[in-house]
N, C-alpha and C positions, 0 to 999 in steps of 0.2 A: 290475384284477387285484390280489388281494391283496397283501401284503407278510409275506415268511415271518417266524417269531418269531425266527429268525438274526438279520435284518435291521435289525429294528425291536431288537433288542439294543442294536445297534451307537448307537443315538440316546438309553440310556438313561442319563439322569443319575446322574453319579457320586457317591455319598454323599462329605461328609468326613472324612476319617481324618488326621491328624497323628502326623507325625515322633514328637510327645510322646507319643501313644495308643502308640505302639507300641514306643519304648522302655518307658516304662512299664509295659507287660502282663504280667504275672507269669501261671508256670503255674499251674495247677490240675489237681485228679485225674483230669481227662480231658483232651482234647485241644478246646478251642474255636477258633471263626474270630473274626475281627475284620472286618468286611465294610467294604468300600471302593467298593463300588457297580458295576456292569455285570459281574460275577460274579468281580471279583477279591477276594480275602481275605488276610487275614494268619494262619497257623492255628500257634497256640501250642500247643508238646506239653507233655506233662508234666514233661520232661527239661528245661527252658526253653528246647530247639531251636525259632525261628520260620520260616515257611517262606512264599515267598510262593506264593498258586495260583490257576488263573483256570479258573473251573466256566461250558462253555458246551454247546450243544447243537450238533451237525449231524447229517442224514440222521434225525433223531429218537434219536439217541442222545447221552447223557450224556457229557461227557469232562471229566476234569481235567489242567491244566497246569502245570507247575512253572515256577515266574519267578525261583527262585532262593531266597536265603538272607539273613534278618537278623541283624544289619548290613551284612554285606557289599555285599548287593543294597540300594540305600536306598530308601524310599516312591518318592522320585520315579523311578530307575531301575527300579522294578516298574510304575508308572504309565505310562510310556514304552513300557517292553515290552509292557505290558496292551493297549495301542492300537493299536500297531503288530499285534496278533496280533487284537485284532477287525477291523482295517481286513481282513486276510487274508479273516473268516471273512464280514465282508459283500460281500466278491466271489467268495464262496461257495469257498473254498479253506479246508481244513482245518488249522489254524497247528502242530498237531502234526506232521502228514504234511511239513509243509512245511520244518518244521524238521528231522526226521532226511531231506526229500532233500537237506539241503544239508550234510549229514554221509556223507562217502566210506565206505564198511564199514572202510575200516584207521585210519580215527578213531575207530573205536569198540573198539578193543583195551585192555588194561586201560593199557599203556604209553603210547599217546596220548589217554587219558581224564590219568593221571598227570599227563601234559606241561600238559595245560591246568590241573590240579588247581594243578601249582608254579607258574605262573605265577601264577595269584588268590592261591596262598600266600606267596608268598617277600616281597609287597612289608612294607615295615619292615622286613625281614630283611637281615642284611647278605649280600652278593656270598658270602663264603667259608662263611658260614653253609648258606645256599641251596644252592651246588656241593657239599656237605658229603652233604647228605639226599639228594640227587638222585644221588649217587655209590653211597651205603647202599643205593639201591633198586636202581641197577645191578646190582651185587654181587649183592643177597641176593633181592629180588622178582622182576625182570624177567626171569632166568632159568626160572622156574618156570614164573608166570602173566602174565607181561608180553606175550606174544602171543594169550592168551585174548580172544576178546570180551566186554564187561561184560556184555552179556545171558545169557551164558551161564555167568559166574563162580558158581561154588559157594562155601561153606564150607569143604568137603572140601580143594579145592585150596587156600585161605589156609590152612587149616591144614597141610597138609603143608608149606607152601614156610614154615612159621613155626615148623616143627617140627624143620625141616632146618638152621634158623641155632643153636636150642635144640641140637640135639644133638652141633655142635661147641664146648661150652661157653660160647654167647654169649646169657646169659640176658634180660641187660639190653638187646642188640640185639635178641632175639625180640620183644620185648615193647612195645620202639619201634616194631618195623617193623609189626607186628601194630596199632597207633595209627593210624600212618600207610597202611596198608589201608583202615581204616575210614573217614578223612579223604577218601581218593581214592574209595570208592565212594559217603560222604553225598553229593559234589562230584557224582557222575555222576546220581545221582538229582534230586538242586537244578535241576538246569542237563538233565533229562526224557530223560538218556543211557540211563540204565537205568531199569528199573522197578520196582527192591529193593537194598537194599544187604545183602549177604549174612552181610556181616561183623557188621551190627547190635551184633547180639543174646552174640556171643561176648568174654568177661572175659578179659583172659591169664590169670587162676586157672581157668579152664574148661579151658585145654589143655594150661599151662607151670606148670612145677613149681617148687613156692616156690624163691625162692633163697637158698644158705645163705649164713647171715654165715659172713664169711672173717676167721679168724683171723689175722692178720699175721704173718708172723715179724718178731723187733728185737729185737736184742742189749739187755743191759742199762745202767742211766748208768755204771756205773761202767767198762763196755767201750767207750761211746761215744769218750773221748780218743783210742786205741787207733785208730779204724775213722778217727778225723779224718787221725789221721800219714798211715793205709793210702790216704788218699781223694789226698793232699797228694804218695806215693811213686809213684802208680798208672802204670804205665808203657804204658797204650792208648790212645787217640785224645787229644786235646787237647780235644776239644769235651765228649768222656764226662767226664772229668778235671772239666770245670768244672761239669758239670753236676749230678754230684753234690754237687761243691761249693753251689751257691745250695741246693738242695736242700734241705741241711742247715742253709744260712741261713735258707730262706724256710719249709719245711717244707710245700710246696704239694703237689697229688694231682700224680703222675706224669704225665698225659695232660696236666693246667692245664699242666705243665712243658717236654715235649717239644713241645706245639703252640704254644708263646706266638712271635709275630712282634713284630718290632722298634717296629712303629707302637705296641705298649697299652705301652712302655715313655716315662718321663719322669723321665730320671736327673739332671735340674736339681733337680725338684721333691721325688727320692726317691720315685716313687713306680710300681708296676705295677699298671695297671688291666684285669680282665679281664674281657671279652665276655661276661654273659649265657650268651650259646649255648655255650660255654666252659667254665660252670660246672655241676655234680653240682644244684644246686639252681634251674637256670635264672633266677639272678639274677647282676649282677656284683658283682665282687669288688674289695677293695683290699688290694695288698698290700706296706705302708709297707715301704721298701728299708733296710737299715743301709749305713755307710759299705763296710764290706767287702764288702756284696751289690755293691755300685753299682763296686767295684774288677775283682770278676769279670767282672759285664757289660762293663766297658769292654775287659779282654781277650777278651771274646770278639768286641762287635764289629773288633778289630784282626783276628782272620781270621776275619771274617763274608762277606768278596768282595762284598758288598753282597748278600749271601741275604734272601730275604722270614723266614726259620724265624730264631731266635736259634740252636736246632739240629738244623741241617740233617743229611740220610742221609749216611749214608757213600757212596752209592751213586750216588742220586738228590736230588741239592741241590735238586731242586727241591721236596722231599719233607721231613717233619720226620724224627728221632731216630723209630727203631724203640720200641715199648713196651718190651722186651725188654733195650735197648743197657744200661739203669743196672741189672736184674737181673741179667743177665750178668757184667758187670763188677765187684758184688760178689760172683757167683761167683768168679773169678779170683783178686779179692783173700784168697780164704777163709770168707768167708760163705754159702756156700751153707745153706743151710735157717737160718740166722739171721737174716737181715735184707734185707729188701725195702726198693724206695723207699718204698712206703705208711711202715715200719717208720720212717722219720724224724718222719713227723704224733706218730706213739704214743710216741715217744720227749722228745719237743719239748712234749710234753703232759703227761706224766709230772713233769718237772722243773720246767717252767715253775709248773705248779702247786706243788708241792714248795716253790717259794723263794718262794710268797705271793702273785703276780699273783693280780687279779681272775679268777674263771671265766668271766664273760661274755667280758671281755676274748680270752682265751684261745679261746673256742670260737666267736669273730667271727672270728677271725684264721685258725682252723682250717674256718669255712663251712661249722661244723656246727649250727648255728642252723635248727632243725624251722619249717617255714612253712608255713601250710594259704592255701588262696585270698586270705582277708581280708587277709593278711601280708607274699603274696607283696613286694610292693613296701616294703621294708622299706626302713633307712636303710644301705647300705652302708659308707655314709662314720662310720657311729656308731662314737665312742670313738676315733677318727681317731690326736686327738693322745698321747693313753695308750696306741695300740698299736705307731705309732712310737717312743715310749721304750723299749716292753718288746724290740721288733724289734732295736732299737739292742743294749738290756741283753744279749738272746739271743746277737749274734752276739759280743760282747766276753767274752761267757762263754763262747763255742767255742774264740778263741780263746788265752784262758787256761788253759782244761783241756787243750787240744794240746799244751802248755808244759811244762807240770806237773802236771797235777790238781789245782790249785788250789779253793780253796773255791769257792760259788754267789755269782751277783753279784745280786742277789735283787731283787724290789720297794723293796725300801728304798733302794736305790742310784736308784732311779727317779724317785723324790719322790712 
């Protein structure tokens, strides 16, 4: 009796492919395979997305497999799997069929495609990072299309549930979440969940409308003295109280400020290091402390109760500082339409420049430094010790102008 061409597959010598062929592989204007022998391949798109696939026949039809994704999935983890799914098809079982029966119908929802998505995502990631995204999706996806099947997800539906975080002002969240859609359905196609990702093809300039620069409101230097008394008089929470104080020390974005926990502090060394995941430019940050910065934190951890948040809810300690609490609170003080927390960066910038600091300097310090891919990894720690002078110079100019309005204590004072 013969032996079917299934069969005799199964015995066909595997070509060599190396770990180095395939890092190595750059795209080109179409999409090529990299062949690894018994019909597995390595197929490089144009996007330099690599994917792995294993091209076999049964019943006289053609089928293609998905083994997953490079790097993530490595040569030898495709090889393994590769094998495992002829062993299937030389006992004449078909490894696709085989593998959605071992997938329930309520694993195939977009919500538990997601779940397996975080978990191949989250590793490198830290604990609070990972809880962070998985929360976002609670909120703003899973309600929509989180019970949908993948086979059945549309465009139409990411679009609406991306249209719906856009139209209560959360431009910047549409546009993550709308990422992270497409993250979670390349993952379901990788891994032969779906049989398209819907989301491909769509830009958030395709659906989501530019977003406008925001003007800050911020008082002027010469009212800053003024707003220092009002921050020092401020009669609401103790925690708000200090909060705008570093604020005005550190000049950091509002969210770096309200989310910082006690572990990225190191008030030996003077020094606040912040998470990556934490940062507007998804790298971390340094942010050299002056002696007065490092005076506030120590009152604050005096009623910290041992909170994970430096500042924690009014409500919910287990929770940071509302976005809201330092806006507010210069409402009270009489600022309203004059000055935001952003409104201390602009302010701290202004002057600093003013009295001669380096710009670089200044716009390290501020983690306004533009990074394209090549960049990303930049030096954070650069200009280390010139930005702890000027931090220092900063805060001893705060609080000499509370005083009196005393002259600038400028770069010269710095050496």
């Amino acid at each position: 009796m013969g032996v079917s061409s299934e069969l005799l597959e199964k015995y066909t010598p595997t070509m060599a492919l190396t770990n180095l062929q395939c890092k190595q592989a750059v795209p080109k204007e179409k999409p090529y395979k990299l062949a690894a022998g018994g019909g597995l391949y390595l197929l490089v798109n144009p996007n330099g997305a690599k994917y792995w696939r294993y091209k076999y026949r049964i019943g006289g039809k053609e089928k293609t497999m998905a083994l997953g994704v490079y790097p993530e999935t490595t040569l030898a983890k495709a090889t393994t799997t590769h094998q495992a799914a002829r062993d299937l098809l030389a006992a004449g079982t078909d490894p696709m069929d085989a593998r959605k029966e071992q997938s329930q119908d309520s694993e195939l929802t977009f919500k538990a495609v997601a779940e397996k998505w975080c978990q191949h995502w989250k590793v490198g990631k830290t604990e609070k990072h990972g809880k962070e995204v998985w929360h976002r999706l609670e909120l703003d996806i899973f309600p929509a299309i989180g019970s949908k099947p993948v086979s059945e997800l549309t465009a139409t539906m990411v679009r609406k549930a991306v249209k719906a975080i856009e139209a209560r002002g959360a431009v910047d969240m549409a546009k993550r979440q709308l990422q992270k859609c497409n993250q979670i359905m390349r993952y379901a196609v990788a891994h032969d969940l779906a049989e398209r990702n819907p989301v491909a093809d769509i830009r958030p300039g395709d659906i989501l409308q530019p977003r406008k620069k925001r003007n800050y409101s911020r008082i002027s230097s010469k009212e800053l003295p003024q707003l220092l008394r009002d921050i020092d008089g401020y009669v609401g929470g103790e925690h708000t109280r200090l909060a705008l104080k570093l604020m005005a020390l550190t000049f950091v974005r509002t969210s770096e400020l309200i989310k910082a926990t006690w572990d990225e502090f190191d008030l030996e060394a003077r020094r606040w290091n912040i998470p990556s995941e934490r940062m507007k430019m998804d790298t971390p940050h340094i942010v050299p402390l002056s002696k007065q910065a490092v005076a506030v934190l120590e009152q604050l951890q005096a009623i910290s109760f041992d909170a994970d948040y430096v500042f924690p809810g009014d409500v919910y300690k287990k929770r940071h500082m509302s976005n809201n609490t330092i806006l507010y609170a210069l409402y009270r003080m009489g600022y309203k339409s004059r000055m935001t927390g952003h409104g201390f960066r602009g302010v701290a910038s202004t002057i600093l420049h003013e009295q001669g600091w380096p710009h670089e300097h200044i716009e390290l310090q501020l983690a306004h430094q533009e990074r394209d891919e090549t960049s990303a990894a930049y030096n954070h720690a650069l200009y280390l010790p010139q930005r702890a002078k000027m931090m220092q110079a900063w805060a001893d100019y705060l609080d000499a102008i509370q005083i009196d309005n005393v002259v600038s204590l400028g770069a010269s004072r710095a050496g």
